[in-house]
C-alpha positions in Angstrom: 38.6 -10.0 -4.7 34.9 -9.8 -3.1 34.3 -8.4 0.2 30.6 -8.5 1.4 29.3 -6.4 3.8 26.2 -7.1 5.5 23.8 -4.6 7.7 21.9 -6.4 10.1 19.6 -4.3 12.2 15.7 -4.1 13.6 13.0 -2.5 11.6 13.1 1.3 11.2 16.6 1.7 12.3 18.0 3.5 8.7 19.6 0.1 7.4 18.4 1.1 3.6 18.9 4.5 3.8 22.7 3.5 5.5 23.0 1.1 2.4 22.2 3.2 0.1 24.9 6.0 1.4 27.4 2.7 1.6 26.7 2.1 -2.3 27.4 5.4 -3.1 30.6 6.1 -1.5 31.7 2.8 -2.8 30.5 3.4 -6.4 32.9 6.8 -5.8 36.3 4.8 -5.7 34.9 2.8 -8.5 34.0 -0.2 -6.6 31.4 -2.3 -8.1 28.6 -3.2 -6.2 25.7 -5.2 -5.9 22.6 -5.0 -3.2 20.6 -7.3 -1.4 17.7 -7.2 0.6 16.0 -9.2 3.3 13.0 -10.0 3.8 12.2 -10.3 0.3 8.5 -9.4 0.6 5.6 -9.9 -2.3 8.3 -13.3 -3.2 6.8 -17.0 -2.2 9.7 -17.3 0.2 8.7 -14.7 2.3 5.2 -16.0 2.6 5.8 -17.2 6.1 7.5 -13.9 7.5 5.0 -12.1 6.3 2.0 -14.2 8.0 4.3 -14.2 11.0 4.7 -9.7 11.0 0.7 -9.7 10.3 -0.4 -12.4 13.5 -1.6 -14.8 11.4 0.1 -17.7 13.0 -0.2 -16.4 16.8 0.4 -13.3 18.7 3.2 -11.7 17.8 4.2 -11.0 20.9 3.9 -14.7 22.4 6.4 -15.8 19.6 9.4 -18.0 20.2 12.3 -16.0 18.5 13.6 -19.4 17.4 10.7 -20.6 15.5 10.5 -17.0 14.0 13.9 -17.0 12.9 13.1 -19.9 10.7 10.9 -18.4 8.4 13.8 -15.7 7.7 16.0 -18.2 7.2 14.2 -20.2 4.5 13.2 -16.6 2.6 17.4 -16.4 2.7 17.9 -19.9 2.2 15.4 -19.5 -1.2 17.5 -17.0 -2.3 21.2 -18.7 -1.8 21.9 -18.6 -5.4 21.6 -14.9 -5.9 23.6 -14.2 -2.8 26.4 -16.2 -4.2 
């Protein structure tokens, strides 16, 4: 049976680091596990959230969440496969 587990947070709130513990303590009772992680950056899908983090598009802080959200989307959405 899979279980997936998913750590959704803002930037420079420990999410790897509280991953990586996860893994660990999983990998313990002899669960196998596989990691994930989003925003893929340096792949073509993330092209747009980068340009988006780096004000290429407009100023950051003038940026309607929901138009933002869609470039995240499509890196995840590009990576569908994987994550099934």
């Amino acid at each position: 049976m899979w279980k997936f587990i998913v750590i959704e947070w803002v930037d420079g709130s420990w999410k790897a680091t509280q991953t990586k513990l996860l893994k660990q303590n999983l990998q313990v009772l002899w669960y196998k596990v596989d990691t994930i992680s989003f925003p893929m950056y340096g792949s073509w899908s993330c092209v747009f959230v980068e340009k988006f983090l780096n004000g290429e598009f407009w100023p950051i802080d003038n940026v309607d969440p929901y138009i933002a959200s869609v470039f995240y989307t499509l890196d995840r959405f590009w990576h569908k496969k994987e994550i099934e």
